[in-house]
C-alpha positions in Angstrom: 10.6 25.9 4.8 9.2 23.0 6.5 7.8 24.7 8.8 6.0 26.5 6.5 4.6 23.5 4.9 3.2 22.0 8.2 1.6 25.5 9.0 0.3 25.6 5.8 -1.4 22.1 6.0 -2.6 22.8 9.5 -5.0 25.5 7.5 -6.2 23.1 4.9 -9.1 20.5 5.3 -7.8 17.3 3.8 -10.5 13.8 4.3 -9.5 10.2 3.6 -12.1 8.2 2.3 -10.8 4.4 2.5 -12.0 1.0 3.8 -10.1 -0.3 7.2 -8.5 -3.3 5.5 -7.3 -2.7 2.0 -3.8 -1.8 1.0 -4.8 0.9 -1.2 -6.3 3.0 1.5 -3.0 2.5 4.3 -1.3 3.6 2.0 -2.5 6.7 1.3 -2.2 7.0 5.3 1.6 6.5 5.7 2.1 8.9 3.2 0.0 11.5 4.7 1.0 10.6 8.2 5.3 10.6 7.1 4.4 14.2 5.8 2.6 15.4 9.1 -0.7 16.0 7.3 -3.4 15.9 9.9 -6.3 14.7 8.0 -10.0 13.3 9.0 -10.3 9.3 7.8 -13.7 8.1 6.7 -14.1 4.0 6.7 -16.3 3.2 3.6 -18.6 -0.1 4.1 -17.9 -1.0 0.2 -21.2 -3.1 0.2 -23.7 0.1 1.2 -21.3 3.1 -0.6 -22.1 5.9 0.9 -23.4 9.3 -1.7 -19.8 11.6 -0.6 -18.2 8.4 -2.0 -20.4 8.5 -5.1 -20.0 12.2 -5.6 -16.2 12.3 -5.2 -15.3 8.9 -7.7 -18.4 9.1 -9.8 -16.2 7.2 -12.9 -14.5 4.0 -10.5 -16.7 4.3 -7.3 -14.2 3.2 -5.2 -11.7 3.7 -2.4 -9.1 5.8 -1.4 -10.0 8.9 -2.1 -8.3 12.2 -0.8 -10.4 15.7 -0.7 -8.9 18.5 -0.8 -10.4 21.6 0.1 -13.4 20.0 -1.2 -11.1 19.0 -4.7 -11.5 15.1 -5.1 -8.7 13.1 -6.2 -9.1 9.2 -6.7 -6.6 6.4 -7.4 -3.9 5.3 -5.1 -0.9 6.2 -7.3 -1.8 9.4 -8.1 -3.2 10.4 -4.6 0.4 9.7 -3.5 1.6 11.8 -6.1 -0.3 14.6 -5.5 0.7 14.8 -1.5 3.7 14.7 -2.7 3.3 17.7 -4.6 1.7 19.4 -2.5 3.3 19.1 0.1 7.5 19.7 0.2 8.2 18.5 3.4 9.5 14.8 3.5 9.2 13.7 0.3 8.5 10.5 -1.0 10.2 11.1 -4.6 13.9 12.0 -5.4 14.6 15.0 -7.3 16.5 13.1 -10.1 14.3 12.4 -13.1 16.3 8.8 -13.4 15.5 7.6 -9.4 12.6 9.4 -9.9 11.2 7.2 -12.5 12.7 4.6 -11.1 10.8 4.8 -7.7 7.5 5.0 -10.1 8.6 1.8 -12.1 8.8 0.0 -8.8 5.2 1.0 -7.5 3.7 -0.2 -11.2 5.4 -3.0 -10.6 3.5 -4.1 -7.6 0.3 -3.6 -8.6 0.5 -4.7 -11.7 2.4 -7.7 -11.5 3.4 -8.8 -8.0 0.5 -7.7 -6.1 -1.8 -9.4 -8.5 0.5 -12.5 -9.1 -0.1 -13.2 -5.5 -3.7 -12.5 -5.2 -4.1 -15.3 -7.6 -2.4 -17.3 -5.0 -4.9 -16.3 -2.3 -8.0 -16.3 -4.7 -7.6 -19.0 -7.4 -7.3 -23.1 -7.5 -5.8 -25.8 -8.3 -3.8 -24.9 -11.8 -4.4 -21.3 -11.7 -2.7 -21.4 -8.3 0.0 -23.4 -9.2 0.5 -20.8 -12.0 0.2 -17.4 -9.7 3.0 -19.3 -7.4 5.3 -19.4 -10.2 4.5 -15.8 -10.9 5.0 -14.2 -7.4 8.2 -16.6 -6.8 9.8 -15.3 -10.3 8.1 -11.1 -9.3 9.5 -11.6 -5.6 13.4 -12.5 -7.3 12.6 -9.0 -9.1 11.8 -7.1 -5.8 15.1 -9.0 -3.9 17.3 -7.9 -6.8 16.4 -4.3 -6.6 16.8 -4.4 -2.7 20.6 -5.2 -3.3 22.8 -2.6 -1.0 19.6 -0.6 0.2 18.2 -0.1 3.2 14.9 1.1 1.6 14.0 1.0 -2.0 15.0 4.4 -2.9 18.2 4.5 -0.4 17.9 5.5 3.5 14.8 6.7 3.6 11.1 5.4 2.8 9.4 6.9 -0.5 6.6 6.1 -3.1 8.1 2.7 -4.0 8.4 1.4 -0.5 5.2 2.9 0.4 3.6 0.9 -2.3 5.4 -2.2 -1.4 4.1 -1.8 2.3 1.5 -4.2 2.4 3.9 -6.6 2.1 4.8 -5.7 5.7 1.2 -5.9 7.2 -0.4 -8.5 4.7 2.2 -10.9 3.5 2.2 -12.9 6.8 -1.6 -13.0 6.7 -2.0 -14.1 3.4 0.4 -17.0 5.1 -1.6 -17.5 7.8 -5.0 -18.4 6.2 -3.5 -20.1 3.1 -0.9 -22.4 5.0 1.5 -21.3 2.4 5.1 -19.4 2.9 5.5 -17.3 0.3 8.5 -14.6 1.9 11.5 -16.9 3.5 14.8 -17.3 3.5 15.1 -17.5 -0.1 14.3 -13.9 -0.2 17.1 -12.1 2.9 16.8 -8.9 1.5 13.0 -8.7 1.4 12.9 -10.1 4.7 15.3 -7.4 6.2 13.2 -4.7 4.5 9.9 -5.7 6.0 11.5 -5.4 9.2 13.0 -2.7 8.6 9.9 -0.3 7.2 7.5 -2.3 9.8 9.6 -0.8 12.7 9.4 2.7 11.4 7.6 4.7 14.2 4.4 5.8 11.7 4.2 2.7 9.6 4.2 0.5 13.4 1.0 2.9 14.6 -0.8 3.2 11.5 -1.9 0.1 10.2 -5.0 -2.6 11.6 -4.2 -5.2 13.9 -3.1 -8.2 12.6 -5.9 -10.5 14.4 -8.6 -8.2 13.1 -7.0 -9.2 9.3 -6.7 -12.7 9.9 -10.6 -12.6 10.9 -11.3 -10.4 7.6 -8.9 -12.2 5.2 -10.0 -15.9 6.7 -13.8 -14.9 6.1 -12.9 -14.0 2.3 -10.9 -16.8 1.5 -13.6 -19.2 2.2 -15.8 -17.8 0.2 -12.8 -18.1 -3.0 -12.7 -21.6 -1.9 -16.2 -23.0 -0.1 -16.0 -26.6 1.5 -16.7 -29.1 -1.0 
């Protein structure tokens, strides 16, 4: 059966239209890659979009986007979703409607609450930061809880949530880096033994961008957040 599903895949023309340093993008990678999808990856330079973008997310305009046999489909979540209907062979969800839910809970989670709670960290000042701090410490407790007698999120092997919790594993210690604040540390064990854990994995170690080329990117947007006074 699996072997159907890679031959099957082999025959289909699947595009990735992302940006080299966002989340949502290498994300959409891992999943693709963990399946054995081969797939042709288009960078986006978000500032001069190009007209396939345009044509394929007319209604956000924005990155990832998988094609299909020419069929776009937009938005992170439900890109990952979709390859993971589409495609049988190592899949990201569990077949119990309870875990299954429960992996999707997990992935709203992070972007809506601790992904953005520590973005305000990176992007925001004085009060406001003090403020997102409090948010991602009292989100990350959230995240260590649920880690409690697992290897990955759903169990022993990596799906949608951990997938979506990811650029934790590549970003997390850059965010660090040009801040000067720890955010991940020994308060969080279990956290810390997962990033290890899912950064190790063969495909997630090979497909994301070198951290040096981040720090560069992510140092270049943070002073314009917070210009010298």
């Amino acid at each position: 059966m699996v072997e159907v599903e890679i031959a099957k895949s082999m025959a289909e023309e699947v595009k990735l239209f992302k940006t080299w340093s966002t989340p949502f993008g290498l994300r959409v990678v891992w999943a693709l890659k963990l399946k054995g999808i081969p797939y042709e990856a288009i960078d986006e330079d978000l500032s001069n979009k190009s007209a396939l973008l345009l044509q394929y997310n007319p209604v956000y305009k924005k990155v990832p986007v998988l094609v299909h046999n020419g069929k776009p489909i937009s938005e992170s979540l439900v890109i990952l979703e979709y390859i993971d209907e589409t495609w049988k062979q190592n899949p990201l969800l569990p077949q119990d409607p309870l875990e299954k839910a429960r992996e999707r809970f997990w992935a709203k989670f992070n972007d809506e609450k601790l992904l953005q709670s520590i973005w305000g960290v990176f992007a925001k000042e004085g009060k406001e930061r003090e403020e997102a701090m409090a948010a991602s410490m009292e989100n990350l407790k959230f995240v260590e809880e649920e880690l409690k007698g697992k290897k990955f999120f759903g169990g022993e092997k990596i799906g949608l949530a951990d997938i979506t919790f990811g650029w934790l594993a590549n970003l997390i210690c850059v965010f660090e880096e040009v801040t000067g604040l720890k955010m991940i540390d020994e308060r969080f064990p279990l956290l810390l033994a997962w990033i290890q854990e899912f950064s190790q994995h063969p495909i997630i170690k090979d497909a994301g961008p070198p951290h040096d080329k981040l720090v560069i990117k992510y140092q270049a947007l943070y002073e314009k957040f917070h210009p010298a006074k």
